[in-house]
C-alpha positions as CSV (number, residue, x, y, z in Angstrom):
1,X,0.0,0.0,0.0
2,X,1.2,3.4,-0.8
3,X,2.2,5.5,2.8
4,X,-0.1,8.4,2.6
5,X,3.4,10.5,3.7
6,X,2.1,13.6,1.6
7,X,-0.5,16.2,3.5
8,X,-0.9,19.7,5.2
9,X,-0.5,22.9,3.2
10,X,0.7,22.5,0.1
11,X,1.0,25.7,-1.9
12,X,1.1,25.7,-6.0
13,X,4.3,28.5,-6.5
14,X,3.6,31.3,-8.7
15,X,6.1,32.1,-10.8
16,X,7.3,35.5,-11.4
17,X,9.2,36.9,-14.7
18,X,12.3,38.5,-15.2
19,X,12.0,41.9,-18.0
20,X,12.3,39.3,-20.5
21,X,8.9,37.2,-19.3
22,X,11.2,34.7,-18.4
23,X,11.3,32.7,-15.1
24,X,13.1,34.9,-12.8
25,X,15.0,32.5,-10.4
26,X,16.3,34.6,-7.6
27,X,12.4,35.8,-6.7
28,X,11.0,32.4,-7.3
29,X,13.3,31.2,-5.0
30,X,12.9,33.3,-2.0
31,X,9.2,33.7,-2.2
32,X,9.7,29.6,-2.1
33,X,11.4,30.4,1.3
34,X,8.6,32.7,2.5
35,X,6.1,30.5,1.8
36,X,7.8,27.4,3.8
37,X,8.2,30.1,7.2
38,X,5.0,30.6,6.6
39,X,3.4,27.6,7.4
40,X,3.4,25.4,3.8
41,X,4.4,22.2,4.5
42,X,5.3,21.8,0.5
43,X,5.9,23.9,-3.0
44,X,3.8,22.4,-6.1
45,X,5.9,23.9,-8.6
46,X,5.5,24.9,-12.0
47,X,1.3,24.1,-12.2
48,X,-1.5,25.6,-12.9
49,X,-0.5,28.8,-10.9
50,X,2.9,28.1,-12.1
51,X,1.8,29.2,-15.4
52,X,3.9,26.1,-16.2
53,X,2.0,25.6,-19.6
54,X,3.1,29.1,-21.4
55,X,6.9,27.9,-20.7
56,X,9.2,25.9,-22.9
57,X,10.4,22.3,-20.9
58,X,13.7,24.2,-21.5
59,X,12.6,26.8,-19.0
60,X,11.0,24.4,-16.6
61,X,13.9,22.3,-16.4
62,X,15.9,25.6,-15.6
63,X,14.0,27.0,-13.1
64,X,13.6,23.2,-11.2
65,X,17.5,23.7,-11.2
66,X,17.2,26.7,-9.8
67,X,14.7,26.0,-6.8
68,X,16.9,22.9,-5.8
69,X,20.0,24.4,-6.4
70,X,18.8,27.6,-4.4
71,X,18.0,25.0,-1.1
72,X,14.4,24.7,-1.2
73,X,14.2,21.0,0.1
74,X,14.0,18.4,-2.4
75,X,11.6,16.5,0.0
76,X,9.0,19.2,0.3
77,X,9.0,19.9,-3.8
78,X,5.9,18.4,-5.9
79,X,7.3,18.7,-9.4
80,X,4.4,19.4,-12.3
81,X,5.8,17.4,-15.1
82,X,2.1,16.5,-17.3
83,X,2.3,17.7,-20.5
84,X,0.7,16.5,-24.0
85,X,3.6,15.3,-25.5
86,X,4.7,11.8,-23.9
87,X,8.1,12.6,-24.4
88,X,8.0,16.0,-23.0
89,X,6.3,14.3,-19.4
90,X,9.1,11.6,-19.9
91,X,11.9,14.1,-19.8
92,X,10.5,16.8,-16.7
93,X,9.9,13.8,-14.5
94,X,13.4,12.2,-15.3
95,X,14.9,15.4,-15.2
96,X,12.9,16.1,-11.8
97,X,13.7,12.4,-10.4
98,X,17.7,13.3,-11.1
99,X,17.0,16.3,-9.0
100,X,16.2,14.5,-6.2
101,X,12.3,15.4,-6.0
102,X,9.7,12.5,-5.8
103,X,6.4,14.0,-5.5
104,X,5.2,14.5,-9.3
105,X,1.9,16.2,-10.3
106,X,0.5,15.3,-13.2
107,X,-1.5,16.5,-15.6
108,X,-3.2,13.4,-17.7
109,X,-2.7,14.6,-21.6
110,X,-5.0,16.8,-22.6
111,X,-5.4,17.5,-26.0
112,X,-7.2,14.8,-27.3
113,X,-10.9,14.3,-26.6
114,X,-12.5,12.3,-25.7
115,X,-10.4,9.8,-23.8
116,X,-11.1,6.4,-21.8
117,X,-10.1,5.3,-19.0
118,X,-7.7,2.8,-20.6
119,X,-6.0,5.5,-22.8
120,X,-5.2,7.6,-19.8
121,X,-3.9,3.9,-18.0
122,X,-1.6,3.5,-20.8
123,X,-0.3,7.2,-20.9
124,X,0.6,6.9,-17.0
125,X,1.7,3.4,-17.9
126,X,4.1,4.5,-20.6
127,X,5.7,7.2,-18.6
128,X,6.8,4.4,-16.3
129,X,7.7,2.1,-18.2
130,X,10.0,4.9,-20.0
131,X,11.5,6.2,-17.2
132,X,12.3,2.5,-16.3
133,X,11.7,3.3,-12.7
134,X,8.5,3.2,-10.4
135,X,10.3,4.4,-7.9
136,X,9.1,7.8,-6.7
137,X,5.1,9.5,-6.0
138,X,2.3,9.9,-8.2
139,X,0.0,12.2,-7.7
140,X,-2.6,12.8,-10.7
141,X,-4.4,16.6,-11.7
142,X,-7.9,16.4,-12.0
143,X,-8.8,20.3,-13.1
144,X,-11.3,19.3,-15.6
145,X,-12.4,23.5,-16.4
146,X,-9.0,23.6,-17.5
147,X,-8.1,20.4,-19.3
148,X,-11.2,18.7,-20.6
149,X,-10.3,15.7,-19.5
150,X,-11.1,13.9,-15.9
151,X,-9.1,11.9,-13.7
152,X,-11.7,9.1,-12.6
153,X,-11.9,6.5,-10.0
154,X,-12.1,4.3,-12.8
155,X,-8.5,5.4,-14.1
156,X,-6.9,5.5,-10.1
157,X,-8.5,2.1,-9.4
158,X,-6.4,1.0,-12.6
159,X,-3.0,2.8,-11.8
160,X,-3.3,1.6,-7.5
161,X,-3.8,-2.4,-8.7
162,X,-0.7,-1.7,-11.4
163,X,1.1,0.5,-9.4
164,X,0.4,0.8,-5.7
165,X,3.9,2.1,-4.5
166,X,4.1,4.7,-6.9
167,X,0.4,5.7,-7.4
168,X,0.2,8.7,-4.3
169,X,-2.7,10.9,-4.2
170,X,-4.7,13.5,-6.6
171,X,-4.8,17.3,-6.7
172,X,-8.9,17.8,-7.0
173,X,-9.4,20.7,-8.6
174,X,-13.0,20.2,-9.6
175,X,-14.4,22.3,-7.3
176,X,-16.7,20.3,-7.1
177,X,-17.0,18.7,-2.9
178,X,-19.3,16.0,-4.0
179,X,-16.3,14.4,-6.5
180,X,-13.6,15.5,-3.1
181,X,-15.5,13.8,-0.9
182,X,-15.9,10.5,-2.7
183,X,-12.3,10.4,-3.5
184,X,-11.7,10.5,-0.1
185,X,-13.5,7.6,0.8
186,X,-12.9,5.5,-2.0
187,X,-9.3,5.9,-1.9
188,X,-8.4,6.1,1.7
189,X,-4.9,4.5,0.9
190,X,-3.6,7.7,-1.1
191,X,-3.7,11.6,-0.2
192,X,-7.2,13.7,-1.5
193,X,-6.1,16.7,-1.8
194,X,-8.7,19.6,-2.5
195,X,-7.3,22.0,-4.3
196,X,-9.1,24.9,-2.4
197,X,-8.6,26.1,1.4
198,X,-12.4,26.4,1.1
199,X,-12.7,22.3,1.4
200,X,-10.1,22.5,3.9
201,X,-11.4,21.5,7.0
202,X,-14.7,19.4,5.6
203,X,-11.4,17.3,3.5
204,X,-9.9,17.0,6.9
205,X,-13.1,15.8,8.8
206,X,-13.7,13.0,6.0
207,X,-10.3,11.9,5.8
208,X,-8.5,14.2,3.6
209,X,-4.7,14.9,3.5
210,X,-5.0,18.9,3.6
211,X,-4.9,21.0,0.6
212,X,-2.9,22.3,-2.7
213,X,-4.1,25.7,-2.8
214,X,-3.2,28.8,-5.2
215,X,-4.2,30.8,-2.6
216,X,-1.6,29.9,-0.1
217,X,0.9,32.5,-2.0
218,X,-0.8,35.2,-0.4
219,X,-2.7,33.6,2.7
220,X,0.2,30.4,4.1
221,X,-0.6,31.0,7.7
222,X,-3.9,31.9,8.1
223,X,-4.7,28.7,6.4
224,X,-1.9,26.8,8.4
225,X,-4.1,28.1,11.4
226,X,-7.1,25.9,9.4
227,X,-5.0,23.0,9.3
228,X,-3.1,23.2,12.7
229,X,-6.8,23.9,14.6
230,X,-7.8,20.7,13.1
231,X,-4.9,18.6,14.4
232,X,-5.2,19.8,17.4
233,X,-9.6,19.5,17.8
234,X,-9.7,23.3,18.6
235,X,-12.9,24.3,18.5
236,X,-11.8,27.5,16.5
237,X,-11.2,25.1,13.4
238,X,-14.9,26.1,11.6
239,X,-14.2,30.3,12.7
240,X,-10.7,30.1,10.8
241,X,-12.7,28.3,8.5
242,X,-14.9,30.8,7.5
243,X,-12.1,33.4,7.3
244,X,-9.9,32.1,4.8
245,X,-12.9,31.6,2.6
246,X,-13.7,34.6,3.2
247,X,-10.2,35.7,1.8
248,X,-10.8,33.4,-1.2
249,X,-14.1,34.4,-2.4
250,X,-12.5,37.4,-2.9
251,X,-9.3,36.8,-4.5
252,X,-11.2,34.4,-7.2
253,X,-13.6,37.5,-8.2
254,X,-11.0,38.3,-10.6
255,X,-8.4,35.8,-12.5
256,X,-5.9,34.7,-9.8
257,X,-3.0,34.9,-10.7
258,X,-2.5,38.1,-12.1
259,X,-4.7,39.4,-8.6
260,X,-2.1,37.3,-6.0
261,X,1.0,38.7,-8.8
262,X,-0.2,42.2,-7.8
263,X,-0.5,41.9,-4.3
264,X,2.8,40.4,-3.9
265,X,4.0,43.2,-5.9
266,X,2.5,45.9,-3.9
267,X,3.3,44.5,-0.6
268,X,6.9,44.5,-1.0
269,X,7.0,47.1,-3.6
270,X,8.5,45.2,-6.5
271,X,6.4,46.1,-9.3
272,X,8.1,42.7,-11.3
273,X,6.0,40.9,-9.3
274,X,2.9,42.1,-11.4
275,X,4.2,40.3,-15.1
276,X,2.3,37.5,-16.4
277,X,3.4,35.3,-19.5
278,X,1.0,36.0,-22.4
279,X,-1.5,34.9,-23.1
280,X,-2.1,36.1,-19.0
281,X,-2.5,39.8,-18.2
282,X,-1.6,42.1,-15.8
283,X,-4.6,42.9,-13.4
284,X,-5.3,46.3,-14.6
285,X,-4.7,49.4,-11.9
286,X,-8.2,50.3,-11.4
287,X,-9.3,46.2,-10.5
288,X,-6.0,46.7,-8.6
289,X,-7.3,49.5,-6.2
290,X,-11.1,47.5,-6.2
291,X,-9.2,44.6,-4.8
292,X,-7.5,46.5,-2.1
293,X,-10.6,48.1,-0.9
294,X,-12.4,44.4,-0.9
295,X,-9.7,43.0,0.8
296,X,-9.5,46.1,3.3
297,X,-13.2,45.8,4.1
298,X,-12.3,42.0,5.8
299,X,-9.0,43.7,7.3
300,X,-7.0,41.2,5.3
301,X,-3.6,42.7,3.9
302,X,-0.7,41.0,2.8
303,X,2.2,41.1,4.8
304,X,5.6,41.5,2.8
């Protein structure tokens, strides 16, 4: 059986850009840092809030060099590695297993449509066969808004009876509590991971592992609080519930990542913080200040 070692806070790295709209290292490195004293127990890097499909595998491969190389522990690193191309997933999760980091999120391939559950087997199947090792942790990315194409119990029933050591746990980024919840008791072996702080604490009640949350990059420690409240059977679990969702309703009025870019950037005054990578853009001034003054009005503020 797979040992359900993955759980707590786990927080999806944004990743911010050089003048260039490159990957700028030296800040995706230290807000790596911030994020770990701040109460994430892990760094999903280069997903969804990654941006991690408008770069090259040249520049994820870089900037995974750079986040190792820089000291962010190897063993608290969830490398995103899913692409379309089965040679381009072969070569991030290779490259990501060399590094030293274990815990790989994937993405099933997502261009074609429809797909079974066998097609989806054999993709997973074929990356591990090609790497010629089973040896590190799988975790699959359901985000079906995004790609189109589910992760079913179906498909994890198929990859746990082939692969129980290496088959981990799932990012759920449905949404969608109903399809959380199930997971959760279907597949009480591997870690469920919501990936909103607003399932937090019902995940944890039913047996969840924590979350893998965007919003972490901006909120680590008040949701920490969530978590630790939980652990602990402090009553104040469901209050600090209610706050970080709070936080979160607002942050996904507008598209996040340019929204958490900007309040980074205006917290420590770095205005580099605000660039996206086309086709993304920046959140505009005026949404800027509208943010602010939502944010204000729960006295949330980021601190530096």
């Amino acid at each position: 059986m797979t040992d359900v070692s993955a759980k707590g806070v786990w927080c999806p790295v944004l990743t911010p850009l050089d003048d260039d709209l490159k990957p700028d290292a030296k800040r995706f490195v230290a807000h790596g840092r911030r994020l770990l004293d701040h109460g994430c127990d892990g760094l999903a890097i280069l997903g969804t809030t990654g941006e991690a499909n408008s770069f090259s595998v040249d520049e994820r491969i870089a900037l995974t060099e750079a986040a190792v190389e820089g000291g962010l522990p190897v063993d608290r690193l969830m490398a995103g590695t899913g692409c379309c191309a089965l040679t381009d997933t072969v070569r991030l999760t290779r490259h990501a297993l060399e590094m030293g980091i274990r815990n790989i999120l994937a993405l099933p391939p997502f261009y074609y449509k429809p797909n079974t559950d066998q097609a989806l087997f054999h993709s997973f199947e074929a990356v591990i066969q090609k790497l010629g090792t089973a040896d590190f942790r799988l975790f699959l990315y359901h985000f079906p808004k995004l790609s189109g194409v589910p992760v079913t119990p179906g498909l994890l029933e198929r990859l746990i009876d082939a692969y129980p050591e290496t088959t981990a746990g799932v990012k759920d980024s449905s949404g969608d509590w109903s399809n959380t919840k199930a997971l959760i008791e279907r597949f009480p072996t591997i870690s469920i991971f919501p990936g909103t702080e607003t399932l937090l604490l019902p995940a944890l009640e039913a047996g969840g592992a924590g979350c893998i949350t965007a919003s972490a990059n901006v909120n680590a420690a008040a949701i920490r609080k969530v978590y630790d409240a939980h652990e602990q059977g402090d009553p104040a679990a469901a209050r600090l519930q209610d706050e970080i969702t709070e936080v979160r309703k607002i942050l996904q009025l507008r598209p996040m990542i340019p929204v958490m870019k900007a309040l980074i950037a205006n917290a420590r005054n770095d205005p580099a913080w605000r660039r996206v990578r086309p086709p993304l853009l920046e959140l505009p001034a005026a949404e800027g200040r509208a943010l602010e003054d939502e944010l204000a009005g729960i006295d949330f503020r980021l601190a530096a």
